[in-house]
N, C-alpha and C positions, 0 to 999 in steps of 0.2 A: 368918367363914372358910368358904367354899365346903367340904364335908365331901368333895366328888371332889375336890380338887385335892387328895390326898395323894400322896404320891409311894409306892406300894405294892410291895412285892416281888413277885421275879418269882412266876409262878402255877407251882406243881408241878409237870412231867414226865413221862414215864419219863425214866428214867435222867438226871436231872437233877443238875447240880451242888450241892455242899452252900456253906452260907454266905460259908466261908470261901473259896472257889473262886470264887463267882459276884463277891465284894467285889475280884480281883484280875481282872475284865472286861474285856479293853485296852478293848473298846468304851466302856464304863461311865466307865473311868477317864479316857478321851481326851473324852468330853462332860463333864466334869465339871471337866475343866483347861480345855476350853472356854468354860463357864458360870463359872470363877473368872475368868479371862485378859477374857472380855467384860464381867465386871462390874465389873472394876479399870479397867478404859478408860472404864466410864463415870462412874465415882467415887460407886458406889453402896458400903454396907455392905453386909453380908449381910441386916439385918434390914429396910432398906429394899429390897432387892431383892425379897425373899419378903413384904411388905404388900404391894408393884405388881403381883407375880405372885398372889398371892390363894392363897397356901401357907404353912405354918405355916413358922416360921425351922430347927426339927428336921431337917424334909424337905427343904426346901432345901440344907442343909448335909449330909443325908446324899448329892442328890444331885450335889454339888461332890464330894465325897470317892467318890465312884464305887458307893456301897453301896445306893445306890436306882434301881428300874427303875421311870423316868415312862413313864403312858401320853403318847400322842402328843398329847392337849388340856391336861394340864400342863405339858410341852412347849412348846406356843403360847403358854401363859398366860407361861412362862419368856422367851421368845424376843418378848414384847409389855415383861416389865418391863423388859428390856435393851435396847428398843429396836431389834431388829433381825429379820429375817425366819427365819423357822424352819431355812433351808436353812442362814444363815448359822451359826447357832447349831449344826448337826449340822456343820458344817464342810466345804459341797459346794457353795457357791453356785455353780460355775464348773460347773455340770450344767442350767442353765437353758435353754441352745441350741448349736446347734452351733458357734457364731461363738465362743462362751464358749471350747467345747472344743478349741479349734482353738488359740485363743490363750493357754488355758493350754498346752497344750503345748507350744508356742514357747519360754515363760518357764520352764517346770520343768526345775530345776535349773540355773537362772543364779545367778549369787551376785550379791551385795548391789549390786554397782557396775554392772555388767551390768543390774539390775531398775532401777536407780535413771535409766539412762540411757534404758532404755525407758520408763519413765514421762515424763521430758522430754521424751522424741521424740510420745509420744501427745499432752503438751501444748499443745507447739506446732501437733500436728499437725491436733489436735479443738478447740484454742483459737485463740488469734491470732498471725496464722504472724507468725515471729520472736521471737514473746514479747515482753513489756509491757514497752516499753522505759525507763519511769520507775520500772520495778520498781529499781532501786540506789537512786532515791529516796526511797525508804520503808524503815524500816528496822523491822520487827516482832519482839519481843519474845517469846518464848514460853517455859514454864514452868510448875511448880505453886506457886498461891499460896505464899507468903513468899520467893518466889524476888526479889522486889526488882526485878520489873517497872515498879510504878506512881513507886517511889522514883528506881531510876536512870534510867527512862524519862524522868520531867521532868527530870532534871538532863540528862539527853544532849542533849535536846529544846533544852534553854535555850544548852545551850554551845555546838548548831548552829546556833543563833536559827532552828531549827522547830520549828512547829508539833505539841503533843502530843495525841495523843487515848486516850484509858481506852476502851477498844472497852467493856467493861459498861455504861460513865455514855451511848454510843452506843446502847447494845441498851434501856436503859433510853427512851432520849426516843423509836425507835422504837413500844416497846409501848410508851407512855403508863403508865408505873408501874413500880415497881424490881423486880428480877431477885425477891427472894421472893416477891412477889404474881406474876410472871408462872407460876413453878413450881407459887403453888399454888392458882392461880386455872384455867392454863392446860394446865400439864405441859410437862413435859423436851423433849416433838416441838415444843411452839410455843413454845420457847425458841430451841432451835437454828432454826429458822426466821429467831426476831427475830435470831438471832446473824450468820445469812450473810447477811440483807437491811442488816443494821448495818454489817459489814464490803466489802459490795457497793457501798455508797455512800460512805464514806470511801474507798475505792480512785477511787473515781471523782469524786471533789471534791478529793484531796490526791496532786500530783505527787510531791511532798518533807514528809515526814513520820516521826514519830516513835509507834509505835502499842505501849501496852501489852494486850495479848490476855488472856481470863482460862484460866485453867487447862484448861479442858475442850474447850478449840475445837475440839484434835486428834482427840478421840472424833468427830466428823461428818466423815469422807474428802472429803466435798464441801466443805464448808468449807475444809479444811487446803487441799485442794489450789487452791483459791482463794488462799489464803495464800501459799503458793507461788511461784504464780505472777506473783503482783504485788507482792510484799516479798521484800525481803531479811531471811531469817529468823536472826534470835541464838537460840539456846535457854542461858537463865539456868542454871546445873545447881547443884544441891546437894544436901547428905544427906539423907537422911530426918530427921534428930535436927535440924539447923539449918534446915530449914522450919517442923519442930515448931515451935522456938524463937523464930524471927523470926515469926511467925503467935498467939504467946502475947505477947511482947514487945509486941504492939501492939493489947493488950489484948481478943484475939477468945480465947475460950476454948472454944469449940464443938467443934474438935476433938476437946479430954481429954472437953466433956459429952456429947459424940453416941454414943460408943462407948469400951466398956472396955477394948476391944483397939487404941485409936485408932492408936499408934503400928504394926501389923501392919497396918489397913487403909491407912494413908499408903504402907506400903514397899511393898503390892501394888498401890494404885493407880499408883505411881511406876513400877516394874516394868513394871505394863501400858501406861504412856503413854511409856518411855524407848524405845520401837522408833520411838515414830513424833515422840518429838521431837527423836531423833538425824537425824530428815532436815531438817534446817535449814544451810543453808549454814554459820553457824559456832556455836560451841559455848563458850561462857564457865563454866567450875567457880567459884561463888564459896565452896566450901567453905574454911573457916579463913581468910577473908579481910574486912579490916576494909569498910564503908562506899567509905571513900575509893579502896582497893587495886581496889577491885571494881569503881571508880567509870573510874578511868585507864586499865581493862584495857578497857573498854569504850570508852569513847572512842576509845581508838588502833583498835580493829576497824573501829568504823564511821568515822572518818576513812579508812583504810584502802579501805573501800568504797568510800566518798564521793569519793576521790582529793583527799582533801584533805593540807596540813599539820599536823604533829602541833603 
């Protein structure tokens, strides 16, 4: 453990606040819902977060709950295990140029449907004017593991007689060896790499398709938004307690062994990833529903899409 990557209190003043004042810091508090909110997107524990940042899990955790003032190279070290750039992390990326500043103003303070349509218009705009028009042929799945992607994926796949693809068992024949060896041969950036070079070329080999995605796609903007734009996106949705469930059911128990708080780090990854996989064109709850129920509710969607008959 690097002995400066502590996260140390602030240094003494005059007139400086006492403990209890400085632990209610909107600044402090707002980087530290930051640093919770980024690590849940990327499906990190806390304890894996703080070995990639090279910080003991104390300090870490003091500086999520807002009671620790990092210097600005523990900071970096934070803002490296998250995968993201320091600016993003203090929560000011849109300060990088003028053009930045310009066009977040435009967008501040539009609501949800207003962002959602500017983001389509820059789509189209920066991508391929009219959009991908075999995008209704593709129909992508997205969700947190045991959401019953790989299961009703084939089955939807079969009943359309298309084509199914596991974007993992893809990411996998790209790197040449399966997803644990690339994590820990390679690390999380040359995953996500193999992830949108995997999904780059199934968009472009498959007009009509049936595509299971794994979990985490939506942590990489560049990706999703790839996803986006060439699929019609379902998001699977369910509770926290029946992903548990259906993730044990099929004999993976890594969940309950990776962490003792397993079920709080699931709710907050879910948390962190339900903003951005509520932008999927349509949205399936299979909570309290059997196999089958879950199975016909899907179907009639993407027939639906397909303009097919039910």
């Amino acid at each position: 453990m690097n002995d400066s990557a502590e996260l140390r209190p602030a240094s003494p003043v005059l007139d400086a606040p006492d403990a209890a004042e400085e632990a209610k810091n909107p600044l402090l508090l707002a980087l530290g819902e930051r640093v919770r909110t980024l690590r849940a997107r990327r499906g990190l524990t806390r304890k894996q977060a703080a070995l990639a940042a090279d910080v003991s899990e104390r300090h870490f955790a003091n500086l999520e709950y807002g009671i620790g003032n990092a210097s600005i190279l523990v900071l970096q070290q934070v803002a490296g295990a998250l995968q993201c750039s320091l600016a993003e992390l203090l929560g000011d990326v849109t300060t990088s140029c003028p053009e930045w500043l310009l066009i977040r103003e435009l967008l501040e303070h539009r609501n949800e449907a207003e962002l959602r349509r500017a983001r389509i218009a820059l789509t189209e705009l920066l991508g391929q004017p009219g959009g991908d028009r075999a995008r209704g042929g593709r129909i992508a799945l997205v969700g947190l593991r045991g959401a019953g992607k790989s299961t009703l994926g084939q089955m939807l796949a079969d009943d359309l007689d298309l084509p199914f693809v596991e974007l993992s068992r893809e990411i996998e024949k790209v790197a040449g060896c399966s997803i644990r060896e690339i994590h820990d041969l390679y690390g999380t950036a040359a995953y996500r790499r193999y992830e949108r070079r995997a999904l780059e070329e199934t968009v472009q080999i498959y007009a009509d398709v049936v595509i299971a995605t794994p979990g985490g796609l939506v942590s990489d903007p560049a990706t999703f938004n790839l996803l986006l734009a060439h699929c019609t996106t379902i998001w699977l949705q369910a509770s926290p307690e029946e992903h548990m469930a259906r993730v044990a059911a099929q004999g993976d128990m890594r969940p309950m062994a990776a962490s003792k708080e397993a079920m709080e780090d699931l709710r907050r990854i879910l948390a962190g990833r339900a903003a951005f996989y509520s932008k999927s064109d349509l949205t399936l709850d299979t909570s309290g529903s059997t196999l089958d129920q879950s199975f016909a509710a899907l179907r009639a969607m993407a027939r639906e899409v397909l303009a097919l008959e039910s």
